[in-house]
N, C-alpha and C positions, 0 to 999 in steps of 0.2 A: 790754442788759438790757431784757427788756420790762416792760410796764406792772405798775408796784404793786398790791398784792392785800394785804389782811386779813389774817394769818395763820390756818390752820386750828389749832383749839384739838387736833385728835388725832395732829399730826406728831411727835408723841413726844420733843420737845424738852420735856417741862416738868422730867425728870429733869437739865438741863442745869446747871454747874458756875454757871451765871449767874443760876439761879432758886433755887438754895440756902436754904435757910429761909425760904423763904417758901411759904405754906399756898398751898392753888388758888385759893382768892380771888383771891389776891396776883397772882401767877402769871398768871392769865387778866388783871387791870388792865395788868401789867406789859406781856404781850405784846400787847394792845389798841395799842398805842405803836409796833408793828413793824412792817414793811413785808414782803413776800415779792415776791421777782426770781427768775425765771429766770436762768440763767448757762450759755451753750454749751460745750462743750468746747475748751477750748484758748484760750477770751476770758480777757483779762487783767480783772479786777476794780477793782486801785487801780494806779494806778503811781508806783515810787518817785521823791520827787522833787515830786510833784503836791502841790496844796496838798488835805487833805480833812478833813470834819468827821463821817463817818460811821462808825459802826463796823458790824461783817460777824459772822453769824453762822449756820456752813453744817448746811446742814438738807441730807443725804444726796449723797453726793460727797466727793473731795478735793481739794484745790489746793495749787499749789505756791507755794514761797516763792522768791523772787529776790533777791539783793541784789548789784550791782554787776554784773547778768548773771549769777550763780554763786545755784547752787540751793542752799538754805543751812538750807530748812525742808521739811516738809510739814504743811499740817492736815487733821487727819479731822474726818469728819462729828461734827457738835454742838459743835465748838468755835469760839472767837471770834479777830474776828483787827480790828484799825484803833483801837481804843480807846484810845489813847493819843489819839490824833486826836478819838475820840469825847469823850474831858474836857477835851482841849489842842487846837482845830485848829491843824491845821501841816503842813507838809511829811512826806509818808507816808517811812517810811525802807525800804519792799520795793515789791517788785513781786509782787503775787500775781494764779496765770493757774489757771484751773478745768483741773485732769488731764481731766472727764469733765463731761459736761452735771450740773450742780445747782442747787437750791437754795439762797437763801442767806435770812434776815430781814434788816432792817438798820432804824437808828436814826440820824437826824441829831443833832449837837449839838441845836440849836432843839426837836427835840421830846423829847428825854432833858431840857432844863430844864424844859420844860412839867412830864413827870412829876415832877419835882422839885418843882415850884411844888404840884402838886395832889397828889401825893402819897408825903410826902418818905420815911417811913418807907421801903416797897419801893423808892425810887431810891438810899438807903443802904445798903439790903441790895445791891442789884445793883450797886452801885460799891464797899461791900467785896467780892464773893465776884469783880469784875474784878481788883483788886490782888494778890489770889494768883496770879494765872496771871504777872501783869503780874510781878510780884515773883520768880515762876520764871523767867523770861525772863532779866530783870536777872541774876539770878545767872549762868544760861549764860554770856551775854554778855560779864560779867567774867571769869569761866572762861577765856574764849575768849582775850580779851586778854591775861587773865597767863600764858597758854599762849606766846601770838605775844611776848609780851615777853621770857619768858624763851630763845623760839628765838632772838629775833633777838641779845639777851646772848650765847646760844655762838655766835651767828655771828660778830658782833661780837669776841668774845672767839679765834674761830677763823681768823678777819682778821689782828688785831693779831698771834698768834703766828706766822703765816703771812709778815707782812711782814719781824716781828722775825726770822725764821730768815734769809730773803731778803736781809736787810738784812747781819746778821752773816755771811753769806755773800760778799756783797759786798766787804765791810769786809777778811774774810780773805784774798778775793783779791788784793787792792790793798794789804794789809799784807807780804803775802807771793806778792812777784812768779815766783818760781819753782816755786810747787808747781803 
């Protein structure tokens, strides 16, 4: 990533899910707070695993999501992505690699408190309208898991009848030495 830059106030992010009620005032304080990076095509951004306190948010481009080597997401342009990390730093749980050369702002824990400190009202707003996305995710997630719980139950269950036929086969033959 090259060197930090100001954000320009006309990159048409101010419609973003992250500025949500809050007037241009607002809006222009809030993103005064954010950084803008270049990002190459095909550079990884965070990786899973790393510890990080930043969170990501792509101003034109898309990126992909990784998890365990398996491509599991994509984000378009204007959305947010590390946040979790931006309220909790910790260990990032993807890998994300820029599909095409973009954009991204970004905000460290340390200065998301500053605005907090100086001005809590918009770091309220902008930490509710993060927990909706954050809260969509959650939901996939469990999705995902009671999908994979319930495979692995017929598999599980598709095992045991498998053995149990095996088994009573078994049984049969050694009951019944002649057939």
């Amino acid at each position: 990533m090259d060197k930090a830059t100001t954000i320009d106030a006309r990159d048409g992010l101010a419609d973003n899910v992250l500025f949500q009620g809050l007037d241009a005032e607002a809006i222009a304080i809030a993103r005064s707070y954010f950084k803008e990076r270049s990002v190459a095509e095909h550079e990884v951004i965070v990786t899973e695993g790393e510890i990080g306190d930043e969170m990501f948010l792509i101003n034109g481009g898309t990126a992909s999501v990784k998890v365990g080597g398996r491509k599991v997401a994509e984000i378009p342009s204007a959305e947010v992505f590390g946040e979790v990390c931006l309220l909790e730093p910790g260990m990032r749980s993807a890998t994300v690699i820029a599909n095409e050369a973009l954009r991204v702002q970004t905000i460290d824990t340390a200065t998301f408190n500053r605005l907090c400190g100086e001005h809590p009202a918009i770091a309220l707003r902008i930490t509710l309208n993060l927990l909706r996305p954050l809260g969509e995710r959650l939901r996939r997630a469990n999705q995902l898991l009671s999908l994979e719980h319930e495979e692995v139950e017929e598999l599980n269950d598709d095992l045991i009848n498998s053995a149990k036929s095996d088994l009573l086969s078994r049984l049969l033959r050694i009951l019944t030495p002649g057939r």
